[in-house]
C-alpha positions as CSV (number, residue, x, y, z in Angstrom):
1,X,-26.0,17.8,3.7
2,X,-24.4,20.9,5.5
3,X,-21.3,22.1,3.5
4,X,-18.3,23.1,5.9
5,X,-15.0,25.1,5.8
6,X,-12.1,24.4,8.4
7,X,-9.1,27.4,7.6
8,X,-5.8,27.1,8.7
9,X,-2.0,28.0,8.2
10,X,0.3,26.0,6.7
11,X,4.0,26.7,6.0
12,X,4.7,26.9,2.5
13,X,8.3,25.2,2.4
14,X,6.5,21.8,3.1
15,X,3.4,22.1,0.8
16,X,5.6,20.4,-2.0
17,X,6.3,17.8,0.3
18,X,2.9,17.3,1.9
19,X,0.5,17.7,-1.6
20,X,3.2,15.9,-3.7
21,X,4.5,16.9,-6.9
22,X,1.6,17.7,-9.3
23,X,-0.5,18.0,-5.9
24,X,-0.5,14.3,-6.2
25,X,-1.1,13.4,-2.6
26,X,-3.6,16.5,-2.3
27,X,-5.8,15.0,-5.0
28,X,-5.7,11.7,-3.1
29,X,-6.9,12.9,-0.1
30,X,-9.6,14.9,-1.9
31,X,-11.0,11.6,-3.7
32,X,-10.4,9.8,-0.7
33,X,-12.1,11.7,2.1
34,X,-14.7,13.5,-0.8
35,X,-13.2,17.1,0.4
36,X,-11.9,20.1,-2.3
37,X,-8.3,21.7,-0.8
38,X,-7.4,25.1,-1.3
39,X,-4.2,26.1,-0.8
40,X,-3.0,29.5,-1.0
41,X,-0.9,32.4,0.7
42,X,0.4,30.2,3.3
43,X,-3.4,29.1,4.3
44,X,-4.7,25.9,3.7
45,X,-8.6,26.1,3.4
46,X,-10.5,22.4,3.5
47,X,-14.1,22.3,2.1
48,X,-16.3,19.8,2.5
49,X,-19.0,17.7,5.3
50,X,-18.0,18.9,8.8
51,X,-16.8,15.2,9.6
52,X,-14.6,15.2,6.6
53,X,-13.2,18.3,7.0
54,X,-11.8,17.1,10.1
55,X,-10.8,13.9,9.2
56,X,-8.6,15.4,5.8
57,X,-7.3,18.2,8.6
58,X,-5.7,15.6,10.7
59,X,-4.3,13.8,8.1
60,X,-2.8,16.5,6.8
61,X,-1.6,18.2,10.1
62,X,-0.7,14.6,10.5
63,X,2.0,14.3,7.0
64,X,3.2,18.3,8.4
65,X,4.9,16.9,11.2
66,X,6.5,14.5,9.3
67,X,7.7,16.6,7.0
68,X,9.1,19.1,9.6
69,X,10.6,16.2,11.1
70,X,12.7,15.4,7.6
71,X,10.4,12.6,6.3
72,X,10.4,12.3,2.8
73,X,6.4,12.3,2.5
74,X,5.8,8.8,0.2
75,X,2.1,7.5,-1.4
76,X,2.3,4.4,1.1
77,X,2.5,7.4,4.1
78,X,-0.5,9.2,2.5
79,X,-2.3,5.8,2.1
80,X,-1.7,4.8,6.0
81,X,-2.7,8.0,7.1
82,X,-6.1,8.0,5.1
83,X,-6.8,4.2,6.5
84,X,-5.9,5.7,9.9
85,X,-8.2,8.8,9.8
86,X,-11.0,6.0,9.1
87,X,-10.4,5.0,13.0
88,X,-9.5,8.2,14.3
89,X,-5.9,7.4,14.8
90,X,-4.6,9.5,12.4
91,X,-1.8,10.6,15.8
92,X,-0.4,6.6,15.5
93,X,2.0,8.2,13.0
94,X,4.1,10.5,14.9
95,X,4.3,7.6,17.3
96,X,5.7,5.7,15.0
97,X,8.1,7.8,13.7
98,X,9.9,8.3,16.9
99,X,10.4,4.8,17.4
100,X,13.8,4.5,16.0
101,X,15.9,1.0,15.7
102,X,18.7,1.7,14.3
103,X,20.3,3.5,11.3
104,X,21.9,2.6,8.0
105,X,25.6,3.1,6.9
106,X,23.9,6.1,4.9
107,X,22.3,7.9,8.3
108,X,18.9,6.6,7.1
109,X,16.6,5.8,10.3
110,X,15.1,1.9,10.5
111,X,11.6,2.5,12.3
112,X,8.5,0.5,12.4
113,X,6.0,1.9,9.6
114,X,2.6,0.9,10.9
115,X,0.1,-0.2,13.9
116,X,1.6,-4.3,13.1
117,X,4.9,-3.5,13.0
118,X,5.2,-1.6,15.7
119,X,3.7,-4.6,17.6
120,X,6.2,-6.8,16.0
121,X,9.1,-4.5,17.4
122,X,7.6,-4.8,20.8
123,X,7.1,-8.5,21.2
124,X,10.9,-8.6,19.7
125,X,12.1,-6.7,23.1
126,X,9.5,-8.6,25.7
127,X,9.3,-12.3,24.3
128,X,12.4,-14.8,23.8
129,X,10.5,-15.9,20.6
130,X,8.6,-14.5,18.2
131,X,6.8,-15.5,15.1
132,X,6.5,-12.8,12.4
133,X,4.2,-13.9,10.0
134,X,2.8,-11.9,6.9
135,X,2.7,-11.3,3.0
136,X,5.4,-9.6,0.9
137,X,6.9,-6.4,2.1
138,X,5.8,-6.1,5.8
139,X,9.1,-6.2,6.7
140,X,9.2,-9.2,8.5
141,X,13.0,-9.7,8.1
142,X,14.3,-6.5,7.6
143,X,12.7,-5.4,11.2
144,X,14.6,-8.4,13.1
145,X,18.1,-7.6,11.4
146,X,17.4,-3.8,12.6
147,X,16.6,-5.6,16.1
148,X,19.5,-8.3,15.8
149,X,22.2,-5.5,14.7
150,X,20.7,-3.2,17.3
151,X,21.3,-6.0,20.1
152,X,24.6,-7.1,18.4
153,X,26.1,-3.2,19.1
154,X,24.6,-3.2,22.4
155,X,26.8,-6.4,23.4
156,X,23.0,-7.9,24.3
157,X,24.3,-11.0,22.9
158,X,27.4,-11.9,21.4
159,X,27.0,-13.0,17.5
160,X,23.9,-13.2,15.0
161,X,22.7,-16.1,13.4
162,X,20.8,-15.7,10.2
163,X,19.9,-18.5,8.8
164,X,16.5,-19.8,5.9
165,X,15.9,-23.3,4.4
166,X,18.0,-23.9,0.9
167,X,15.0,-24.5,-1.3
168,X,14.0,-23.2,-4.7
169,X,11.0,-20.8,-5.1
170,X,9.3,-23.0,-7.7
171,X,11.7,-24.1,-9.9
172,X,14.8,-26.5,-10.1
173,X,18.2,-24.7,-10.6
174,X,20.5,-27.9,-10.7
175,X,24.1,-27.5,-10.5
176,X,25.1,-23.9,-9.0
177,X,29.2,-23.7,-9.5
178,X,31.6,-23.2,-6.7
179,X,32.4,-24.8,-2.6
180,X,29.4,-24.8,-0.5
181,X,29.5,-21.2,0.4
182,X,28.7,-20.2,-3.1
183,X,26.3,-22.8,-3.6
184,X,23.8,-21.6,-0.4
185,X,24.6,-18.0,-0.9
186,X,22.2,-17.4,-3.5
187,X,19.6,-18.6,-1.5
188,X,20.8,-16.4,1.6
189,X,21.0,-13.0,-0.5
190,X,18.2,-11.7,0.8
191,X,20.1,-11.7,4.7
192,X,23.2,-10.5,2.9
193,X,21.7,-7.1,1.5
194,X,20.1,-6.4,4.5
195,X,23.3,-6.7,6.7
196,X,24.8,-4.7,4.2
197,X,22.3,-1.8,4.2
198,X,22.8,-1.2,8.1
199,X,26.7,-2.7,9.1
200,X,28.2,-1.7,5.7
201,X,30.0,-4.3,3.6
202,X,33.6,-4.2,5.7
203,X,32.0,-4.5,9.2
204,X,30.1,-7.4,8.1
205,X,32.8,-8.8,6.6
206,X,35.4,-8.6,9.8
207,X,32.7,-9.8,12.2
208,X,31.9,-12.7,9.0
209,X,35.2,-13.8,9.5
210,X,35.3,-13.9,13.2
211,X,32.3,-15.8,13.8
212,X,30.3,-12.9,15.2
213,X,28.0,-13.1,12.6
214,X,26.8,-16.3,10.5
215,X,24.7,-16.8,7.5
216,X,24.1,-20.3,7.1
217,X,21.2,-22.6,5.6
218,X,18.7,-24.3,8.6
219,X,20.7,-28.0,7.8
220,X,23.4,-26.5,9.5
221,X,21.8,-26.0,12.9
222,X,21.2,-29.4,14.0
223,X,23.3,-30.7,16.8
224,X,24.2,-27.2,17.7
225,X,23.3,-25.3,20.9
226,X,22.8,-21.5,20.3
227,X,23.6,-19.6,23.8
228,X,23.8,-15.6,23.7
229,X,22.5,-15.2,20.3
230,X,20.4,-13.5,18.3
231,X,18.8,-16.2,15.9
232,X,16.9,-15.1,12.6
233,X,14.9,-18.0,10.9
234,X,13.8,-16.3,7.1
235,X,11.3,-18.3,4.8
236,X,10.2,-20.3,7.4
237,X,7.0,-21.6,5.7
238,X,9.3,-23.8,3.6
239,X,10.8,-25.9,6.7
240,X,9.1,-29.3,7.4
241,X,7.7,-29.4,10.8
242,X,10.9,-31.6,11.9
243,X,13.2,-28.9,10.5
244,X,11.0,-26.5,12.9
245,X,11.4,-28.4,15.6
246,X,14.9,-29.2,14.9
247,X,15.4,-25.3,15.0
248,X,13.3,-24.5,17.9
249,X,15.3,-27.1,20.3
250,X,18.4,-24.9,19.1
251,X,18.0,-22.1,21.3
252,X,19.9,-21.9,24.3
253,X,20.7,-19.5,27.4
254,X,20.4,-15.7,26.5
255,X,19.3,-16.2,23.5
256,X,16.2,-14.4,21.4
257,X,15.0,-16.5,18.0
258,X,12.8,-14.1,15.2
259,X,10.9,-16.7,12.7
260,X,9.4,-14.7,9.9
261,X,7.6,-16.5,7.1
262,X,4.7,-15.9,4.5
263,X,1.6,-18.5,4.7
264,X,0.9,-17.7,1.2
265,X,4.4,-18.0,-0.5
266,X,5.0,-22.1,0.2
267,X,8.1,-23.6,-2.3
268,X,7.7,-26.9,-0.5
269,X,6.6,-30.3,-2.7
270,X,2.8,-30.6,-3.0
271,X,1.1,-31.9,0.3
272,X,3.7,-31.4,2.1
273,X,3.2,-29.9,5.4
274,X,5.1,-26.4,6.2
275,X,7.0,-26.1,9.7
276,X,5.2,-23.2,10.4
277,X,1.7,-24.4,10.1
278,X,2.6,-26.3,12.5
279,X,4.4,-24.6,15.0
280,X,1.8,-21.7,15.4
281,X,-0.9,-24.5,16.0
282,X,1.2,-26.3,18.9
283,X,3.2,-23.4,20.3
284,X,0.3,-20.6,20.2
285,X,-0.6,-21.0,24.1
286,X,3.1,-20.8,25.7
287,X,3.4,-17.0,27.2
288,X,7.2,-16.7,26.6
289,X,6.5,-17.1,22.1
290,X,5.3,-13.9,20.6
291,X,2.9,-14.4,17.8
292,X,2.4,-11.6,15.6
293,X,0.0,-11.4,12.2
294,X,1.2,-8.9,9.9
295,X,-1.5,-8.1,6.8
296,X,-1.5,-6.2,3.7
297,X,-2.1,-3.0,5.4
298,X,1.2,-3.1,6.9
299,X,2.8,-3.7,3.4
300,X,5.9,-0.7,3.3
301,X,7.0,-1.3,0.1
302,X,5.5,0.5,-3.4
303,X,2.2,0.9,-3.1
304,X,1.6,-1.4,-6.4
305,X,3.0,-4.8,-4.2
306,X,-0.2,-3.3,-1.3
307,X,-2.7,-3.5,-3.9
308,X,-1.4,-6.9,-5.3
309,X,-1.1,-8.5,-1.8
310,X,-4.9,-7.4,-1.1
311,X,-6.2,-8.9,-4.6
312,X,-4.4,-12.4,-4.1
313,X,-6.1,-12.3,-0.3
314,X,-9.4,-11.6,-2.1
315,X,-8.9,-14.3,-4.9
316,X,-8.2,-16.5,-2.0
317,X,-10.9,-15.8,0.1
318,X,-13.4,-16.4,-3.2
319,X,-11.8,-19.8,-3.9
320,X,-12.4,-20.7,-0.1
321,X,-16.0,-20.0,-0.2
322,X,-16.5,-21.6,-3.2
323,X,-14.6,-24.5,-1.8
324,X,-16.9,-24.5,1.3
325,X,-20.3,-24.0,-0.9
326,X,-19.1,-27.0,-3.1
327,X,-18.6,-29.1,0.3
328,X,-22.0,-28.0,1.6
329,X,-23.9,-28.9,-1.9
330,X,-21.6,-32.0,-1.8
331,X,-22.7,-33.2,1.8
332,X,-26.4,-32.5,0.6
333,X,-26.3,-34.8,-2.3
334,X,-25.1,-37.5,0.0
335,X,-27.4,-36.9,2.9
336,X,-30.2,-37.4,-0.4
337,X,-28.5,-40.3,-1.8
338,X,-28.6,-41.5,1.6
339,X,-32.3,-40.5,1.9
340,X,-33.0,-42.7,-1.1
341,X,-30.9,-45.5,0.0
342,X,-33.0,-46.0,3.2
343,X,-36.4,-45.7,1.5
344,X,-35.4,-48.1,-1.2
345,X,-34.2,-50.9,1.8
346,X,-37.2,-49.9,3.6
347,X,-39.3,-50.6,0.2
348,X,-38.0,-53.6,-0.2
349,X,-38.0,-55.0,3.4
350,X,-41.8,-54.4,2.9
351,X,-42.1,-56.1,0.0
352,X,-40.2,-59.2,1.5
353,X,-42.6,-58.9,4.9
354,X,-45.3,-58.8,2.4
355,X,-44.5,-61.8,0.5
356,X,-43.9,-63.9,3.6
357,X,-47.1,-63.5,4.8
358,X,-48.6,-64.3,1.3
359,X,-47.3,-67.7,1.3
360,X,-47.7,-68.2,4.9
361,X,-51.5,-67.7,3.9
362,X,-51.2,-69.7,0.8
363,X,-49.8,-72.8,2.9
364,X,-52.0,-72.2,6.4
């Protein structure tokens, strides 16, 4: 194995941004791409296989840039960029992080984080609706709010409509005090927070109370006709196929509909069947519905909820094939117990042929 050296600068007042504190993110690329990085006197030397070499220099070059462009480098950044450099699209990232949405009260820029949600953003702006689906923390919902407010400002349509089933995540909370508001609004807090984080808590508040924005639960929509709205459906792998269709027969003239749900998060009562399910199997061929897959690698928030997302995928993935292994040994039993069965009833229709002609013998 021929043993390499690539040798470049590298600015100093981003090296505690880039490596981490403790070096952190440096040591992770290290293990990751099997390279030893040397930094010193404003040179950055990388040592290691020629391939590797190249691969840790891009990723790092890669995290530079978005450091000099006032990123905060995070662990989930240093993790895309070393599943990136695996593909040799380490140079997604700086796409990415020019593709603004919108900012927060506090300045902060909403952007699309990886390959899936930029996709997501895109079939947003070219489809009229659009299925988000995908585990925890791909940012199903907090990307259409960015693209709902975004529209909203841009007088692109004229109110939002947020709006999830009322159903518990697993356990029965009984009476919740108050009018009906306060009862749903638990279950809508999630909408609530985000609306907050990038209108601020008086602007939603004025456009609350002139009907420029609603938060309501999905029993609300029927009989309603939604023209020249934005339409956000959260949680929507808790509606029953009805209440899909209920919601889908909503949407009117200028309107866009986002439906964001989670195939493995289902609160519904046991064999029920989930809205969602369904609509992705009828609704997958019309052109005009966006369908887009989000997985664990597109997971945004601490890299901890990544790693759990990808071991319940794996546990689930074991417990199909052993599902499907116990079918197959099942189907062989009864294609033997079948086997047995016919030889048995062949057997004894021999024996009865058998005995016929005995006695026709016997009396002839």
């Amino acid at each position: 194995m021929n043993i390499s050296e690539i040798e470049f600068s590298f600015p100093a007042a981003h090296a505690g941004n880039v490596f981490g504190q403790f070096d952190t993110n440096m040591k992770k690329i290290e293990r990751a791409l099997h390279v030893t990085l040397i930094f010193r006197d404003d040179k950055l030397k990388i040592i290691g296989t020629e391939k590797d070499c190249k691969r840790a220099k891009d990723v790092v070059e890669e995290l530079l840039l978005l450091s000099e462009r006032g990123n905060v480098i995070l662990e989930q950044d240093v993790n895309y960029a070393l599943s990136l450099s695996m593909t040799d699209e380490v140079s997604t990232m700086t796409a990415l992080d020019s593709d603004i949405i919108c900012h927060t009260v506090m300045g902060k820029p909403v952007k699309p984080k990886t390959k899936g949600q930029q996709e997501y953003m895109k079939l947003i702006d070219d489809k009229m609706v659009v299925f988000g689906v995908g585990p925890a923390g791909t940012g199903k919902t907090y990307l259409a709010m960015a693209k709902a407010i975004t529209a909203f400002k841009a007088n692109d349509v004229s109110r939002i409509i947020l709006t999830r089933p009322a159903i518990e995540a697993g356990e029965k909370l009984g009476f919740l005090p108050g009018d009906l508001q306060s009862k749903v609004d638990p279950y809508l807090r999630p909408l609530y927070d985000a609306l907050y984080e990038m209108m601020g808590a008086e602007t939603f508040q004025k456009n609350m109370e002139k009907g420029l924005i609603e938060v309501a639960p999905l029993a609300y929509m029927r009989g309603r006709t939604l023209d020249n709205a934005f339409v956000v459906l959260d949680e929507a792998q808790n509606t029953t196929p009805a209440q899909m269709k209920m919601f889908l027969t909503r949407i009117g003239f200028g309107s866009k509909a986002i439906i964001t749900g989670d195939m493995t998060q289902k609160d519904l009562p046991e064999g029920s069947q989930s809205g969602l399910d369904d609509a992705l199997r009828i609704l997958k061929g019309i052109e005009e519905i966006g369908i887009c897959m989000l997985t664990s690698e597109d997971v945004v928030r601490h890299p901890l909820v990544q790693k759990i997302v990808s071991a319940y995928e794996e546990d689930e993935k074991k417990r199909a094939s052993k599902a499907q292994k116990k079918r197959m040994e099942n189907s062989g039993y009864h294609r033997d117990d079948q086997y047995r069965r016919n030889n048995r009833n062949n057997k004894d229709n021999r024996d009865r042929r058998d005995g016929l002609r005995a006695d026709r013998r016997r009396n002839g």
